[in-house]
C-alpha positions, 0 to 999 in steps of 0.5 A, spaced: 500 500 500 503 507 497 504 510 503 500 516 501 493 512 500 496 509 507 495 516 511 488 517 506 487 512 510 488 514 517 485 520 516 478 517 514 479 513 520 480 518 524 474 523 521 470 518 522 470 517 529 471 524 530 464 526 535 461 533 536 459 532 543 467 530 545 467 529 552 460 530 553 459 523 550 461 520 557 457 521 563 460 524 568 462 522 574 456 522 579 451 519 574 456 514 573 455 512 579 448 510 577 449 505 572 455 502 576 458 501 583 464 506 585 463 502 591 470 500 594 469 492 595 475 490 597 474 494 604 470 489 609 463 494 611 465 496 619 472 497 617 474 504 621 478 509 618 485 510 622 487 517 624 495 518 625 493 525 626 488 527 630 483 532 628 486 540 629 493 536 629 499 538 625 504 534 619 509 537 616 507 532 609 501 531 607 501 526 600 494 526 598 494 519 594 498 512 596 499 509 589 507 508 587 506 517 586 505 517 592 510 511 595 515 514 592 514 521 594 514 518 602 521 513 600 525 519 597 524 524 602 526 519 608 532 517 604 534 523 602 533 526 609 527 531 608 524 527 613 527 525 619 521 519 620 515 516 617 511 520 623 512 526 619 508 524 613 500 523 613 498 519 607 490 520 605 487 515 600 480 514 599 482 507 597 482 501 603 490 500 602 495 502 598 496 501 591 492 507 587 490 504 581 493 497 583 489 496 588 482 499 585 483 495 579 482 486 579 479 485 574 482 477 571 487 477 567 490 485 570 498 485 568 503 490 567 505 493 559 511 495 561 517 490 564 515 489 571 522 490 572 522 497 570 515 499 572 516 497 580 519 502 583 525 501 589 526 495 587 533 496 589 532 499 595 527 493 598 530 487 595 525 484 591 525 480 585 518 480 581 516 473 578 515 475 572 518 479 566 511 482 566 507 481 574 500 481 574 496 487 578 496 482 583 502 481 585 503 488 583 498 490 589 502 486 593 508 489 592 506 496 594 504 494 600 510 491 601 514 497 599 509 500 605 511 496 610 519 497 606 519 504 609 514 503 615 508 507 612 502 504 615 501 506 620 501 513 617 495 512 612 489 514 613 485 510 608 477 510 605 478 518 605 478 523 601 481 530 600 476 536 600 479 542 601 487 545 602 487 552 604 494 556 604 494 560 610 497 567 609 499 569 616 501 562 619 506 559 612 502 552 612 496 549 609 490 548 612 487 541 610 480 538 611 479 532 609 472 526 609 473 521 612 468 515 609 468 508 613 465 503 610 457 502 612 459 508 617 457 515 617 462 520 613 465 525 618 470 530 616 478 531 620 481 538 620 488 538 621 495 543 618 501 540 613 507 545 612 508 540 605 502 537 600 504 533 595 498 531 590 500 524 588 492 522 586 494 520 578 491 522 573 485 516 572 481 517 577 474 515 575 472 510 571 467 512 566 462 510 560 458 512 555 451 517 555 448 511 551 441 512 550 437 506 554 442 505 560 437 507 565 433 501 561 437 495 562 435 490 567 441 485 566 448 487 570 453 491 569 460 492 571 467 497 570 474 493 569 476 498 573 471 496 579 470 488 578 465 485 581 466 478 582 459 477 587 457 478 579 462 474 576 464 469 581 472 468 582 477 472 586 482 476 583 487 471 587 482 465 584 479 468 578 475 463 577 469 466 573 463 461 575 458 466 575 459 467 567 457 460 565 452 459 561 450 466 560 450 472 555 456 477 555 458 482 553 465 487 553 464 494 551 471 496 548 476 494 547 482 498 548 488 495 552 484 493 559 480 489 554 485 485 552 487 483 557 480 481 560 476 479 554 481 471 554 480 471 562 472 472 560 471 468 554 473 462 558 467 462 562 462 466 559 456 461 554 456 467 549 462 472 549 460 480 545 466 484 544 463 491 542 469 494 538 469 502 536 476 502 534 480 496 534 488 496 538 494 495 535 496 488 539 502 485 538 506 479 541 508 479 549 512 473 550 511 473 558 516 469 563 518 467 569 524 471 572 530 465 572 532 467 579 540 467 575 538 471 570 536 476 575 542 476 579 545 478 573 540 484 572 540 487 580 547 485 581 550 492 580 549 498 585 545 503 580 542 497 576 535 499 575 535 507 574 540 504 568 536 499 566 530 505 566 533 509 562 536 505 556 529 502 555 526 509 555 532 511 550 529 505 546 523 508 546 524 514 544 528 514 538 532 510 533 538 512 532 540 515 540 540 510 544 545 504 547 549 498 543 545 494 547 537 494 548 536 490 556 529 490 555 529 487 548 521 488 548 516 490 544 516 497 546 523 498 547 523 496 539 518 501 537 522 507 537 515 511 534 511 511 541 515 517 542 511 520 537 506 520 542 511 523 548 516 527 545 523 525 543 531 528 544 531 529 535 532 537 534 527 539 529 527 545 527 519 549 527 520 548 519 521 541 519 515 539 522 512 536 516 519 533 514 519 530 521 511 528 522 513 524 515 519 520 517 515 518 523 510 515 519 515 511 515 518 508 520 512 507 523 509 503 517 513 498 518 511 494 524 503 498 523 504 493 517 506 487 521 502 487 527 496 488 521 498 482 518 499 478 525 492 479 525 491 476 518 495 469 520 492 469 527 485 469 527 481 464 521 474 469 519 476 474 515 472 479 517 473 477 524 481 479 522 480 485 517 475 488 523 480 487 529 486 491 524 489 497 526 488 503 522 492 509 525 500 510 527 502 506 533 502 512 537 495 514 537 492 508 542 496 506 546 499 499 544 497 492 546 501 486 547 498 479 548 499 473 547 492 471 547 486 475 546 486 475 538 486 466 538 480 468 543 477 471 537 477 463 534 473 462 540 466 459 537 462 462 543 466 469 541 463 474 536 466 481 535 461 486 534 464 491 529 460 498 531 465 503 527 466 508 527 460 510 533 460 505 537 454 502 540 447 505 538 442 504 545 441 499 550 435 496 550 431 492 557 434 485 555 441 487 551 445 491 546 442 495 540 447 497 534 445 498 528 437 496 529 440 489 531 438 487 539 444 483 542 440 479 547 445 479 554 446 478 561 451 482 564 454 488 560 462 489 563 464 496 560 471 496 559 471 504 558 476 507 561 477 513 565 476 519 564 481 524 561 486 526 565 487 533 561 481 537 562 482 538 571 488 539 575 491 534 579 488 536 585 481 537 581 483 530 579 481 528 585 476 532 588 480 537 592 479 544 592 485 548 592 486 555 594 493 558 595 496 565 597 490 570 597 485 566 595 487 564 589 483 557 586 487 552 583 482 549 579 481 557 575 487 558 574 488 551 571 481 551 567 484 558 564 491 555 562 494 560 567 497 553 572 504 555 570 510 551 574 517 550 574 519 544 571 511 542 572 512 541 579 511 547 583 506 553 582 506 559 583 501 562 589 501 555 591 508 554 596 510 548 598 505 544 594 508 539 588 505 537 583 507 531 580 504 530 573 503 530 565 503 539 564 510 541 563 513 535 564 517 530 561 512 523 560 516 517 558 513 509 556 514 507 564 510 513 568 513 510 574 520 512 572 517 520 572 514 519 578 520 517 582 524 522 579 519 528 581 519 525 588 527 526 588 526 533 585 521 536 590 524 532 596 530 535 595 527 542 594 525 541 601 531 539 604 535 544 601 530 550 603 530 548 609 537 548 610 537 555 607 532 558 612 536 555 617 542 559 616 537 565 615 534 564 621 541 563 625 544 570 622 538 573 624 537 570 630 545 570 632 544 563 634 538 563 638 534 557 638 527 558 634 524 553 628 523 558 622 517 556 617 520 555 610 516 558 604 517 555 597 514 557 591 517 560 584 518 566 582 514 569 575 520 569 571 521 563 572 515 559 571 514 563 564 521 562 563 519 554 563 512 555 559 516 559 553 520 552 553 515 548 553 511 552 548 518 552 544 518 544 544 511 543 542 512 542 536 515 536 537 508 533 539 505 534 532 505 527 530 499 527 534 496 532 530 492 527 525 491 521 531 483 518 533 478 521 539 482 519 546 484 521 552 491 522 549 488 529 545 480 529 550 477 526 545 479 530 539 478 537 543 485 539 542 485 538 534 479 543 535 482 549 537 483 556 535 491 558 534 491 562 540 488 557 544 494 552 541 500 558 543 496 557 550 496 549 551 503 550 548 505 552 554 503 548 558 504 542 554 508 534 555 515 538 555 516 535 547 523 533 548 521 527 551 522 524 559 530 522 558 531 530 556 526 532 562 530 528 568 537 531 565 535 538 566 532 536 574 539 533 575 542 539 572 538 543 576 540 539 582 547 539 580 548 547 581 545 547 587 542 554 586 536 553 587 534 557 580 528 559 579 526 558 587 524 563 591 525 560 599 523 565 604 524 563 612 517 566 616 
C-alpha cells in the first residue's frame, strides 16, 4: 500500500470517529455512579478509618494519594533526609490500602505493559525480585504494600478518605487541610488538621467512566467497570479468578482498548456467549511473558545503580532510533518501537520548519511494524472479517499499544463474536441487551471496559476532588481551567508554596510513568531539604544563634515559571505527530485538534515538555547539580 493512500487512510479513520459532543459523550462522574458501583469492595463494611493525626493536629507532609506517586514521594524524602521519620508524613487515600490504581483495579487477567522490572519502583532499595518479566496487578498490589511496610508507612495512612479542601494560610506559612473521612457502612465525618508540605500524588485516572448511551437507565441485566470488578457478579477472586458466575450466560465487553485485552481471554473462558463491542480496534502485538530465572536476575540487580540504568536505556529505546545504547536490556516490544515517542516527545532537534519533514519520517518508520502487527492479525485469527475488523488503522502512537499473547486466538473462540460498531460505537441499550445498528444483542451482564476519564481537562488536585486555594485566595482549579497553572519544571506553582505537583503539564512523560514519578519525588524532596537548610542559616544570622524553628516558604518566582512555559511552548512542536491521531484521552477526545491558534500558543505552554522524559530528568539533575536553587524563591517566616 503507497504510503500516501496509507495516511488517506488514517485520516478517514480518524474523521470518522471524530464526535461533536467530545467529552460530553461520557457521563460524568456522579451519574456514573448510577449505572455502576464506585463502591470500594475490597474494604470489609465496619472497617474504621485510622487517624495518625488527630483532628486540629499538625504534619509537616501531607501526600494526598498512596499509589507508587505517592510511595515514592514518602521513600525519597526519608532517604534523602527531608524527613527525619515516617511520623512526619500523613498519607490520605480514599482507597482501603495502598496501591492507587493497583489496588482499585482486579479485574482477571490485570498485568503490567511495561517490564515489571522497570515499572516497580525501589526495587533496589527493598530487595525484591518480581516473578515475572511482566507481574500481574496482583502481585503488583502486593508489592506496594510491601514497599509500605519497606519504609514503615502504615501506620501513617489514613485510608477510605478523601481530600476536600487545602487552604494556604497567609499569616501562619502552612496549609490548612480538611479532609472526609468515609468508613465503610459508617457515617462520613470530616478531620481538620495543618501540613507545612502537600504533595498531590492522586494520578491522573481517577474515575472510571462510560458512555451517555441512550437506554442505560433501561437495562435490567448487570453491569460492571474493569476498573471496579465485581466478582459477587462474576464469581472468582482476583487471587482465584475463577469466573463461575459467567457460565452459561450472555456477555458482553464494551471496548476494547488495552484493559480489554487483557480481560476479554480471562472472560471468554467462562462466559456461554462472549460480545466484544469494538469502536476502534488496538494495535496488539506479541508479549512473550516469563518467569524471572532467579540467575538471570542476579545478573540484572547485581550492580549498585542497576535499575535507574536499566530505566533509562529502555526509555532511550523508546524514544528514538538512532540515540540510544549498543545494547537494548529490555529487548521488548516497546523498547523496539522507537515511534511511541511520537506520542511523548523525543531528544531529535527539529527545527519549527521541519515539522512536516519530521511528522513524515515518523510515519515511515512507523509503517513498518503498523504493517506487521496488521498482518499478525491476518495469520492469527481464521474469519476474515473477524481479522480485517480487529486491524489497526492509525500510527502506533495514537492508542496506546497492546501486547498479548492471547486475546486475538480468543477471537477463534466459537462462543466469541466481535461486534464491529465503527466508527460510533454502540447505538442504545435496550431492557434485555445491546442495540447497534437496529440489531438487539440479547445479554446478561454488560462489563464496560471504558476507561477513565481524561486526565487533561482538571488539575491534579481537581483530579481528585480537592479544592485548592493558595496565597490570597487564589483557586487552583481557575487558574488551571484558564491555562494560567504555570510551574517550574511542572512541579511547583506559583501562589501555591510548598505544594508539588507531580504530573503530565510541563513535564517530561516517558513509556514507564513510574520512572517520572520517582524522579519528581527526588526533585521536590530535595527542594525541601535544601530550603530548609537555607532558612536555617537565615534564621541563625538573624537570630545570632538563638534557638527558634523558622517556617520555610517555597514557591517560584514569575520569571521563572514563564521562563519554563516559553520552553515548553518552544518544544511543542515536537508533539505534532499527534496532530492527525483518533478521539482519546491522549488529545480529550479530539478537543485539542479543535482549537483556535491562540488557544494552541496557550496549551503550548503548558504542554508534555516535547523533548521527551530522558531530556526532562537531565535538566532536574542539572538543576540539582548547581545547587542554586534557580528559579526558587525560599523565604524563612
Amino acid at each position: 500500500m503507497p504510503s500516501i493512500t496509507l495516511q488517506e487512510k488514517y485520516k478517514q479513520e480518524r474523521e470518522a470517529r471524530l464526535n461533536e459532543k467530545g467529552l460530553g459523550q461520557y457521563l460524568n462522574s456522579s451519574k456514573t455512579k448510577d449505572f455502576i458501583s464506585h463502591e470500594d469492595p475490597w474494604v470489609e463494611s465496619g472497617t474504621p478509618v485510622q487517624r495518625p493525626v488527630p483532628d486540629g493536629g499538625h504534619v509537616k507532609i501531607a501526600i494526598f494519594g498512596a499509589g507508587f506517586g505517592g510511595l515514592c514521594a514518602a521513600a525519597r524524602a526519608l532517604t534523602d533526609g527531608s524527613a527525619s521519620s515516617p511520623e512526619d508524613f500523613l498519607i490520605i487515600d480514599r482507597a482501603g490500602g495502598f496501591g492507587g490504581t493497583w489496588w482499585h483495579n482486579r479485574y482477571p487477567g490485570l498485568m503490567c505493559d511495561i517490564e515489571s522490572y522497570l515499572y516497580l519502583p525501589l526495587l533496589e532499595e527493598t530487595g525484591y525480585m518480581p516473578t515475572h518479566k511482566y507481574a500481574s496487578g496482583e502481585e503488583i498490589r502486593k508489592y506496594s504494600d510491601l514497599v509500605a511496610q519497606h519504609f514503615n508507612l502504615h501506620s501513617r495512612a489514613m485510608f477510605q478518605t478523601s481530600g476536600d479542601t487545602v487552604t494556604w494560610d497567609d499569616q501562619a506559612h502552612h496549609w490548612k487541610c480538611e479532609v472526609i473521612a468515609r468508613p465503610k457502612g459508617q457515617a462520613d465525618s470530616r478531620i481538620r488538621f495543618t501540613a507545612d508540605y502537600v504533595i498531590i500524588a492522586s494520578g491522573g485516572f481517577t474515575e472510571p467512566k462510560i458512555p451517555d448511551v441512550p437506554g442505560l437507565a433501561d437495562f435490567q441485566g448487570r453491569m460492571l467497570h474493569t476498573g471496579r470488578w465485581n466478582y459477587k457478579i462474576t464469581g472468582g477472586s482476583p487471587s482465584n479468578p475463577v469466573l463461575s458466575g459467567l457460565e452459561g450466560k450472555k456477555v458482553a465487553i464494551i471496548g476494547t482498548g488495552a484493559t480489554a485485552i487483557q480481560a476479554v481471554p480471562a472472560v471468554a473462558r467462562y462466559a456461554g456467549e462472549l460480545y466484544v463491542f469494538q469502536r476502534t480496534p488496538s494495535a496488539v502485538d506479541e508479549r512473550g511473558n516469563r518467569d524471572t530465572d532467579p540467575e538471570e536476575w542476579k545478573m540484572i540487580a547485581g550492580k549498585k545503580g542497576w535499575q535507574a540504568s536499566r530505566a533509562d536505556n529502555f526509555q532511550a529505546f523508546t524514544e528514538g532510533k538512532d540515540n540510544h545504547p549498543d545494547e537494548d536490556l529490555v529487548d521488548d516490544g516497546l523498547s523496539r518501537m522507537p515511534t511511541f515517542s511520537g506520542a511523548w516527545g523525543n531528544s531529535t532537534v527539529v527545527k519549527p520548519e521541519d515539522v512536516e519533514a519530521y511528522v513524515g519520517s515518523m510515519h515511515e518508520l512507523d509503517q513498518v511494524r503498523s504493517d506487521r502487527v496488521r498482518q499478525r492479525v491476518l495469520d492469527i485469527v481464521k474469519d476474515k472479517e473477524t481479522a480485517k475488523a480487529l486491524q489497526a488503522w492509525y500510527p502506533g502512537w495514537c492508542k496506546r499499544p497492546t501486547y498479548h499473547d492471547e486475546y486475538l486466538p480468543t477471537f477463534n473462540r466459537p462462543n466469541v463474536h466481535l461486534i464491529d460498531t465503527a466508527p460510533k460505537g454502540v447505538t442504545a441499550l435496550a431492557p434485555t441487551g445491546i442495540i447497534h445498528n437496529g440489531t438487539t444483542y440479547p445479554v446478561d451482564i454488560i462489563i464496560w471496559s471504558t476507561g477513565y476519564g481524561s486526565p487533561l481537562t482538571e488539575s491534579l488536585a481537581g483530579k481528585a476532588g480537592i479544592n485548592v486555594t493558595g496565597v490570597n485566595g487564589i483557586c487552583m482549579e481557575n487558574q488551571f481551567q484558564r491555562g494560567q497553572l504555570l510551574t517550574l519544571h511542572g512541579l511547583i506553582a506559583r501562589g501555591f508554596p510548598n505544594m508539588f505537583l507531580p504530573g503530565f503539564s510541563q513535564a517530561g512523560v516517558g513509556v514507564n510513568q513510574t520512572q517520572r514519578l520517582d524522579a519528581q519525588a527526588l526533585q521536590f524532596v530535595y527542594m525541601i531539604r535544601e530550603a530548609e537548610k537555607r532558612t536555617r542559616e537565615i534564621q541563625n544570622r538573624l537570630s545570632n544563634g538563638t534557638d527558634g524553628t523558622p517556617k520555610t516558604v517555597i514557591q517560584p518566582t514569575q520569571q521563572a515559571c514563564d521562563y519554563w512555559a516559553d520552553q515548553c511552548a518552544s518544544k511543542a512542536h515536537m508533539l505534532a505527530t499527534m496532530g492527525g491521531c483518533l478521539p482519546s484521552y491522549f488529545n480529550a477526545e479530539g478537543a485539542s485538534q479543535k482549537m483556535t491558534k491562540e488557544q494552541q500558543a496557550g496549551a503550548a505552554r503548558l504542554a508534555l515538555w516535547g523533548q521527551g522524559y530522558l531530556s526532562y530528568a537531565r535538566i532536574l539533575k542539572e538543576w540539582r547539580a548547581k545547587g542554586e536553587m534557580e528559579g526558587l524563591s525560599v523565604e524563612a517566616a
